[in-house]
C-alpha positions in Angstrom: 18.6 3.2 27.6 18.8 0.2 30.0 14.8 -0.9 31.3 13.7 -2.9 34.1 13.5 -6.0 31.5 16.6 -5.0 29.5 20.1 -7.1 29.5 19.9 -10.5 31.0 15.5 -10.2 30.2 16.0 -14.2 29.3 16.9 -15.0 32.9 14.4 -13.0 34.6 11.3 -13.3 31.7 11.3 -17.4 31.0 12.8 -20.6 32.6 15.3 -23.0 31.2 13.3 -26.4 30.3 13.9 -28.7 33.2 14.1 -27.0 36.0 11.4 -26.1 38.8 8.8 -23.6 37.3 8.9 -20.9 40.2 6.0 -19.3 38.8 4.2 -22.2 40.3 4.6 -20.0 43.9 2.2 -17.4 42.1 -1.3 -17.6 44.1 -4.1 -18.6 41.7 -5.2 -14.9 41.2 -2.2 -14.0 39.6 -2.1 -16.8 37.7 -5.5 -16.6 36.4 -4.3 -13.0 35.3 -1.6 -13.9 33.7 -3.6 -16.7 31.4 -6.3 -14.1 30.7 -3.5 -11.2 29.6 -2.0 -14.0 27.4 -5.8 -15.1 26.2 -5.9 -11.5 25.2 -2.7 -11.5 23.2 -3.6 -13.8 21.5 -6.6 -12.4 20.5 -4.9 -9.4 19.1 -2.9 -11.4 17.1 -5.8 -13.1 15.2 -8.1 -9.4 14.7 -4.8 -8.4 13.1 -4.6 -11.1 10.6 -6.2 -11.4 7.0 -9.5 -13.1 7.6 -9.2 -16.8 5.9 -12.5 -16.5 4.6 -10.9 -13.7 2.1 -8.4 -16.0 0.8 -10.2 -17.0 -2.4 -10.5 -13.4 -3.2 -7.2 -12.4 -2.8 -6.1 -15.6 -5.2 -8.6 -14.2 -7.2 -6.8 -10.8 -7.9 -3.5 -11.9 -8.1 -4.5 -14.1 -10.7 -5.9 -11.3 -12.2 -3.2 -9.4 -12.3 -1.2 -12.1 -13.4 -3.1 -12.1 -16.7 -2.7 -8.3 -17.2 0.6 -8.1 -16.9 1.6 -10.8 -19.1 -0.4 -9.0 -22.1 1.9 -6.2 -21.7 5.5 -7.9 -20.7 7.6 -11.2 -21.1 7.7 -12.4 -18.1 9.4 -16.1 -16.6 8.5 -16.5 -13.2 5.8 -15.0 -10.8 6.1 -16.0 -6.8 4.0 -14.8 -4.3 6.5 -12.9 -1.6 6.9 -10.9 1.7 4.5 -11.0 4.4 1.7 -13.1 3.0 3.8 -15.4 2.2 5.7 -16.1 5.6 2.1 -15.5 7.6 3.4 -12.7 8.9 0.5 -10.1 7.3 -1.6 -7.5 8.8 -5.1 -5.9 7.6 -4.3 -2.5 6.6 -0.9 -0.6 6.1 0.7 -3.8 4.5 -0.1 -5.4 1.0 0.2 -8.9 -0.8 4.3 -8.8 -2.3 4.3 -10.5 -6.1 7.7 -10.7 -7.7 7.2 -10.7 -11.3 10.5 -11.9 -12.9 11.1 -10.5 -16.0 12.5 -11.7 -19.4 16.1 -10.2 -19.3 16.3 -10.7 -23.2 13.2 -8.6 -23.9 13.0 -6.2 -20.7 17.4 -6.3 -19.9 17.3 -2.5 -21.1 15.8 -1.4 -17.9 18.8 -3.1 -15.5 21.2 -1.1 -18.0 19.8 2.4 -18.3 20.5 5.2 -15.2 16.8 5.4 -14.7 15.4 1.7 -15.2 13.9 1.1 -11.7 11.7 4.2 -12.2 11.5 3.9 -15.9 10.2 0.0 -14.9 7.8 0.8 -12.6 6.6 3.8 -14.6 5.8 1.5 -17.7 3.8 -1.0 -15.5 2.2 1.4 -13.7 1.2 3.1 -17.5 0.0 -0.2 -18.5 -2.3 -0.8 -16.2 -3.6 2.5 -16.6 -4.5 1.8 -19.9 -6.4 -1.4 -18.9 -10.5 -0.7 -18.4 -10.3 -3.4 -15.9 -8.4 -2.0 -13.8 -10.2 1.6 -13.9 -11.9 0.8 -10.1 -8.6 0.4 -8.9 -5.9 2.8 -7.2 -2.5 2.5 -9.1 0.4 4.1 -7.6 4.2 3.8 -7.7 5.6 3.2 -4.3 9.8 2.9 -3.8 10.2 -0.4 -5.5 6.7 -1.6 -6.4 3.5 -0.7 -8.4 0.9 -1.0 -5.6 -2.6 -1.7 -7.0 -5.6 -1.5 -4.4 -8.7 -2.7 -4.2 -11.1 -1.9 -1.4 -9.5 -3.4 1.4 -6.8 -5.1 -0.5 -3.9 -3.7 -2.0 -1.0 -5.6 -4.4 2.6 -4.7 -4.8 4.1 -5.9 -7.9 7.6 -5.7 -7.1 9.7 -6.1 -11.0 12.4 -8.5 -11.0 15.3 -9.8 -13.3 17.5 -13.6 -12.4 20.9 -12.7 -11.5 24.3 -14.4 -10.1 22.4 -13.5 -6.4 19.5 -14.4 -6.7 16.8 -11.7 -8.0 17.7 -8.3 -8.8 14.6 -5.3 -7.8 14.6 -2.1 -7.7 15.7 -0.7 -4.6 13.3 0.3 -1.8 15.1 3.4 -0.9 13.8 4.9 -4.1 17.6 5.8 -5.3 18.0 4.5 -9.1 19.5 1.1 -8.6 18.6 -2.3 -8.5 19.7 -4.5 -5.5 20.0 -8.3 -4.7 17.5 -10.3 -3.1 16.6 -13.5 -3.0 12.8 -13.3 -1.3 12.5 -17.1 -0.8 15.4 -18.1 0.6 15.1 -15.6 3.4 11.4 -17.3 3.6 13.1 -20.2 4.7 15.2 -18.7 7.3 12.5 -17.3 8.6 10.1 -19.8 8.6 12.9 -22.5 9.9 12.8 -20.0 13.0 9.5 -19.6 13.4 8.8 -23.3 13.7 11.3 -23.9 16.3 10.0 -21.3 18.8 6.2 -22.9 17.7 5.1 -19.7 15.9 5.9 -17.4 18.5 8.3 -14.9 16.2 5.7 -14.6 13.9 3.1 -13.5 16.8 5.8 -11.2 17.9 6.1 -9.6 14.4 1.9 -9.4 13.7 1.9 -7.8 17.0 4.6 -5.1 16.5 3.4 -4.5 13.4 -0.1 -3.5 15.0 2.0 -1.3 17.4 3.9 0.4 14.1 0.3 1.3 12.4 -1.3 2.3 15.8 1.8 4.7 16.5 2.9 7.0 13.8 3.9 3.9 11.1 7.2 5.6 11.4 9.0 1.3 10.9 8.9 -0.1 7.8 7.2 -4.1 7.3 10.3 -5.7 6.3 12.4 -3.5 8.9 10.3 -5.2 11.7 10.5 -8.6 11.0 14.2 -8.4 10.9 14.5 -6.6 14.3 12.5 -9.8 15.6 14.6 -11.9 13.6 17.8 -10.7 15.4 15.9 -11.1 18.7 15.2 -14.9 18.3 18.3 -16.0 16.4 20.5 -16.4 19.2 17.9 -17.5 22.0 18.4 -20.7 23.3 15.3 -23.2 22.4 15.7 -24.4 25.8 13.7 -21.2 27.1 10.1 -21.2 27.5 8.3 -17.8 27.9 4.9 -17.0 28.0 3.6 -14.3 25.3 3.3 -11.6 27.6 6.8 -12.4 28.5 8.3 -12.4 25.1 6.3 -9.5 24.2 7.8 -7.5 27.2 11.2 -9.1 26.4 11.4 -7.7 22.8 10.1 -3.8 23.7 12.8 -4.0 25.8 15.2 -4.1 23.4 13.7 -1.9 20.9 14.7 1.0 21.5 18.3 -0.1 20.8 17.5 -2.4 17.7 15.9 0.8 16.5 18.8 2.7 17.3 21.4 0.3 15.3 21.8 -0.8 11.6 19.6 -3.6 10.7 20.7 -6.0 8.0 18.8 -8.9 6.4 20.2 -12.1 6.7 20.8 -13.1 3.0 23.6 -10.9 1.3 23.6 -8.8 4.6 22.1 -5.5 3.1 21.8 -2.9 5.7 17.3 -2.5 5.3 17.1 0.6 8.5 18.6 3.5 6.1 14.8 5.1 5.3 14.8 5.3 9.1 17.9 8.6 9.2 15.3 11.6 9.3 13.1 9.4 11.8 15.2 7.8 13.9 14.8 9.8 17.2 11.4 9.9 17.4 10.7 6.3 16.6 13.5 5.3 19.7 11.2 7.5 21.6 8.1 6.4 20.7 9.6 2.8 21.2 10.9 4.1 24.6 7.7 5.3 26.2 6.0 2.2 24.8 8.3 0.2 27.4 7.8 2.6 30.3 4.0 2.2 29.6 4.9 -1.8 29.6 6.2 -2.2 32.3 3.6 -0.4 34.3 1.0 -2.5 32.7 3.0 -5.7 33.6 3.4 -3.9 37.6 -0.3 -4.0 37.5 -0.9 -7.5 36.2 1.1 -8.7 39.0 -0.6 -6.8 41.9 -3.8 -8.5 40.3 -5.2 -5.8 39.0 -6.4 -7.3 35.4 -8.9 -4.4 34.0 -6.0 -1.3 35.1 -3.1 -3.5 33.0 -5.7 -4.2 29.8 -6.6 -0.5 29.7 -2.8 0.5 29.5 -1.6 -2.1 26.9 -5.0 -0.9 24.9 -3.0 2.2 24.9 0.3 1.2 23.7 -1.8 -1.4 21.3 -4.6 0.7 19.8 -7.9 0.1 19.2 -7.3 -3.5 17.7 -6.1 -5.0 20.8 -9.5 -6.6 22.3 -11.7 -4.8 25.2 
C-alpha cells in the first residue's frame, strides 16, 4: 500500500530547520502556486469551523441544558468535552460533548445493573421528553450519549460517574458496559501537541474531518483525531512543512492507520473497533483519496493552479473554497 509520499514522506515533504531551503530553486510561478494552494487550505479550514459569532448561543444551550438536567438528577460536576473543547470542531456531523458526572450515591445503581448504560441514557433521554422546553428539540440516544439538536446545533450529554481512572461512561460501542476515560487529561495531551507544531495538528484533524463528512462519514470524530495524533507524536519539531505538505504527508499514511488498531493515549483503549464491517471500504476510499492527491500535487508543480484546485475540490467537497 506504499505511495509516492509514503515511508521516509518527512525527508522528501519538509526540511530540517537550519539547513538550505531547496525550495528556494523553485521559479516564482511555482512558488506563487504553492502560497495560493496553502492560502486555500487555509481557507477550508476556517469555512469548517463553528462561526465565533455563534459562541454566545451555544453557551446559551448548554446552560440550558445544564438547568434541565439538574431538576431531574444529582449531579457533581459538568465539563465541557471532545472536540469543542480542544478546537478541533466542525459544522455539521459533529456535536458540542458535555460530561455530566453523576452522584454515585444517588445514580450508583446504574454502574451496577447489566443494562445501566442503556437504562442511563434511556432515563435522560425520558426526562427531557417530558420537559415542554425542550418540545422544539430532536432527542435521540446515540452509543454513549443523549444527543439533543437544535437547528444547526446539536448536544451530546455523555453520563458520567468518578472512578479510580478517572471517569467511567458508557461505552461508545453500544455493548452494556461502562469504560474509563479521563476526557481532560487527554485534552492536555492533545493540546500540548498542538501547540508545539503551532496548531498545525489541529488543521490536519478539521480538515480530515471535512474529508470523513464529504466521503461516506464511514471514521468516527474521536477515531480521527487519534490517527493524527499517532502521526505527529513521533515527528521531530525540527521539521518544517508547509500545509499542503503535511496534508499530503498524512493521506499517505492513511490507508495503513486505517488499516491498524487505534488506541487513545490515556489507558490505551483500542477506539477503531466500530470500524470491523467497514474497514475495507474506508482503506479504499482513503486509498483513491491519495492517488487523486498526488495528481493534484503533480499539477501544482507543473504550474497549473486552477487543474490542482478542481481535483482537491474533489477529494474535499464542496466546502473546500472555489
Amino acid at each position: 500500500m506504499g505511495t509516492k509520499f509514503g515511508g521516509t514522506e518527512w525527508k522528501l515533504r519538509g526540511h530540517i530547520v537550519g539547513e538550505r531551503d531547496v525550495r528556494s530553486k523553485l521559479d516564482n510561478d511555482k512558488r506563487t502556486g504553492d502560497r495560493k494552494v496553502n492560502d486555500t487550505f487555509t481557507g477550508f479550514v476556517d469555512n469548517l469551523g463553528p462561526k465565533e459569532r455563534w459562541t454566545n448561543e451555544i453557551n446559551h444551550k448548554r446552560t440550558f441544558i445544564e438547568r434541565a438536567l439538574s431538576r431531574e438528577l444529582s449531579i457533581k460536576e459538568v465539563h465541557i468535552i471532545g472536540s469543542y473543547a480542544r478546537d478541533t470542531l466542525i459544522e455539521g456531523p459533529e456535536g458540542i460533548d458535555i460530561m455530566f458526572i453523576l452522584d454515585k450515591d444517588q445514580h450508583g445503581d446504574w454502574l451496577q445493573h447489566t443494562n445501566g448504560p442503556s437504562d442511563c441514557l434511556r432515563y435522560i433521554r425520558e426526562k427531557l421528553l417530558e420537559r415542554t422546553e425542550f418540545h422544539d428539540a430532536d432527542i435521540e440516544t446515540d452509543h454513549n450519549s443523549v444527543t439533543v439538536g437544535f437547528g444547526k446545533f446539536k448536544f451530546n450529554i455523555v453520563p458520567a460517574f468518578r472512578s479510580e481512572r478517572g471517569y467511567s461512561i458508557p461505552s461508545p460501542t453500544g455493548r452494556q458496559h461502562w469504560i474509563s476515560t479521563d476526557p481532560r487529561v487527554f485534552n492536555k495531551i492533545m493540546g500540548h501537541l498542538d501547540k508545539k507544531f503551532k496548531g498545525r495538528m489541529n488543521e490536519i484533524i478539521k480538515i480530515v474531518k471535512g474529508w470523513n463528512d464529504a466521503n461516506g462519514k464511514l471514521l468516527h470524530s474521536f477515531h480521527i483525531e487519534n490517527m493524527v495524533y499517532e502521526h505527529f507524536k513521533d515527528r521531530p519539531s525540527t521539521i518544517i512543512s508547509s500545509l499542503q505538505e503535511d496534508i499530503l504527508n498524512f493521506y499517505a499514511r492513511l490507508p495503513t492507520y486505517i488499516q491498524n488498531p487505534t488506541t487513545e493515549p490515556v489507558y490505551r483503549e483500542r477506539i477503531d473497533a466500530y470500524l470491523d464491517r467497514n474497514r475495507s471500504e474506508a482503506i479504499d476510499r482513503a486509498q483513491r483519496t491519495v492517488d487523486k492527491l498526488i495528481l493534484a500535487e503533480d499539477h501544482g508543480r507543473r504550474g497549473r493552479f486552477e487543474r490542482a484546485l478542481e481535483y482537491y475540490k474533489k477529494v474535499f467537497g464542496t466546502k473546500f473554497p472555489q
